[in-house]
C-alpha positions as CSV (number, residue, x, y, z in Angstrom):
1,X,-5.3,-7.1,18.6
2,X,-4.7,-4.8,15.7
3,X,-3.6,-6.7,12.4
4,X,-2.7,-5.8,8.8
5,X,-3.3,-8.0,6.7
6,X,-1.2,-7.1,2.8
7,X,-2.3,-9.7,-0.5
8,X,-1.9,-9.2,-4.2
9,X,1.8,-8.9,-4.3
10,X,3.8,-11.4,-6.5
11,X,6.0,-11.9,-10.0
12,X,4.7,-9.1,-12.9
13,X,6.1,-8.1,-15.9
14,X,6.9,-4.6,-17.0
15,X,4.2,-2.7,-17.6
16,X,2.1,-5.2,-16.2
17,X,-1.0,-4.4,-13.4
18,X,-1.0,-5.5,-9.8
19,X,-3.3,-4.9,-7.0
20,X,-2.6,-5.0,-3.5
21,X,-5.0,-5.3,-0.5
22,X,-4.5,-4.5,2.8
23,X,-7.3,-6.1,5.3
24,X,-7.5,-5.1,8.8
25,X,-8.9,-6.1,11.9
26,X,-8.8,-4.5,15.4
27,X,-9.2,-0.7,14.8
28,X,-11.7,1.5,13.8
29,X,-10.8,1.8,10.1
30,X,-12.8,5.0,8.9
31,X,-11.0,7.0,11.6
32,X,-7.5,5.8,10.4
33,X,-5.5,7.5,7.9
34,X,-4.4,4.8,5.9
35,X,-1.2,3.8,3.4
36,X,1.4,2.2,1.4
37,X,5.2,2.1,2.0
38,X,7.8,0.1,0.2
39,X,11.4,-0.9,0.6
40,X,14.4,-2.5,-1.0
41,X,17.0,-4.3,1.0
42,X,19.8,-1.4,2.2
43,X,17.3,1.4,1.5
44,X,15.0,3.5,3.4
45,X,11.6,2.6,3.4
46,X,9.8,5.1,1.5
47,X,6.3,6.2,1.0
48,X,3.9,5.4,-1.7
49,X,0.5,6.8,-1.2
50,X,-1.8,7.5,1.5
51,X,-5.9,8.3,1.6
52,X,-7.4,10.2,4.6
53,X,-10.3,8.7,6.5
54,X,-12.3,11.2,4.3
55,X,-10.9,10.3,0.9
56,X,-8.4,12.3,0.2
57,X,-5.5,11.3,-1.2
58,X,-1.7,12.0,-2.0
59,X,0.9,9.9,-3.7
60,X,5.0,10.1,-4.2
61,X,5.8,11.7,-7.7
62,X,7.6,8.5,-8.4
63,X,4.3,6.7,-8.9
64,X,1.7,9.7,-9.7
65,X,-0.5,8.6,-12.7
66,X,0.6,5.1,-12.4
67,X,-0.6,4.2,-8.6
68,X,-3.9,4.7,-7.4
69,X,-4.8,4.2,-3.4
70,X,-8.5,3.4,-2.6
71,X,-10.2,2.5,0.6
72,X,-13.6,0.4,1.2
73,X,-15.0,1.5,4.9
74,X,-17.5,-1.2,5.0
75,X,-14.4,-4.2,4.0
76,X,-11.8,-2.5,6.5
77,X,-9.8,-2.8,3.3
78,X,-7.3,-0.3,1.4
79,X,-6.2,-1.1,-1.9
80,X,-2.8,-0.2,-3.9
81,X,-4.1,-0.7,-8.0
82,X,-0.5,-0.3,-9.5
83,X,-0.5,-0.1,-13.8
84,X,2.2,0.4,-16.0
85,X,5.0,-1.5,-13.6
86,X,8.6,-0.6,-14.1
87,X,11.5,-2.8,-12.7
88,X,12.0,-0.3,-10.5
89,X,9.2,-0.4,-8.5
90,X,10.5,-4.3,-7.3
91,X,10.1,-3.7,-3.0
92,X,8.0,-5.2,-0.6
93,X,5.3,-3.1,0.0
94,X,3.9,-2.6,2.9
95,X,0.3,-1.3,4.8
96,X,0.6,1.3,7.3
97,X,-2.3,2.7,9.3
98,X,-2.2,6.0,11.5
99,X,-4.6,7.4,14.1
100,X,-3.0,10.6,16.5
101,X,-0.4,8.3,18.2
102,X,-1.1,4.8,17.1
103,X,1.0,3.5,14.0
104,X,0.1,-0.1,13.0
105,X,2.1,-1.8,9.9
106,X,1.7,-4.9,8.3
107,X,3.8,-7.4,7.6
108,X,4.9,-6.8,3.5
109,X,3.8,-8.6,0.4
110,X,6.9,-9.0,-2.2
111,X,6.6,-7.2,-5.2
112,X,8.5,-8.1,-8.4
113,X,8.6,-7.0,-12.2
114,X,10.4,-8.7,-14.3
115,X,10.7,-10.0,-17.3
């Protein structure tokens, strides 16, 4: 049974840090393209960033030089570090992980900044 497991999310203020986890189980993880998605209530859900089984990585221009994506092989574990929060990035975030036809997503950690 496949499983995403997101943790980290909660209440920040602006221009506070936050970093999000995303464990799984059930897939061969260095294989899997793996990344972050977020969405507000009556909007699309968007992408955030993804990294390649092989590192590489992109993110949405929204977020570039404030988001960072990581992955850890040996933990099964991908990471969001978010710095310099804005009220605008308020969503529940989401893990997503993609091999040729198989799309997994986890369940969402809430994200809030406010002051």
């Amino acid at each position: 049974q496949v499983q995403l497991v997101e943790s980290g999310g909660g209440l920040v203020q602006p221009g506070g840090p936050l970093r999000l986890s995303c464990l799984a189980s059930g897939i061969v993880f260095r294989v899997y393209s793996m990344g972050w998605y977020r969405q507000v209530p009556g909007k699309q859900r968007e992408l955030v960033a993804t990294i390649t089984g092989g590192g590489s990585t992109s993110c949405a221009d929204s977020v570039k030089g404030r988001f960072t994506i990581s992955r850890d092989n040996a933990k099964n574990t991908v990471y969001l570090q978010m710095n310099g929060l804005k009220p605008e990035d308020t969503a529940i975030y989401y893990c997503n992980a993609g091999f040729v036809r198989s799309i997994y997503w986890g369940q969402g950690t809430q994200v809030t900044v406010s002051s």
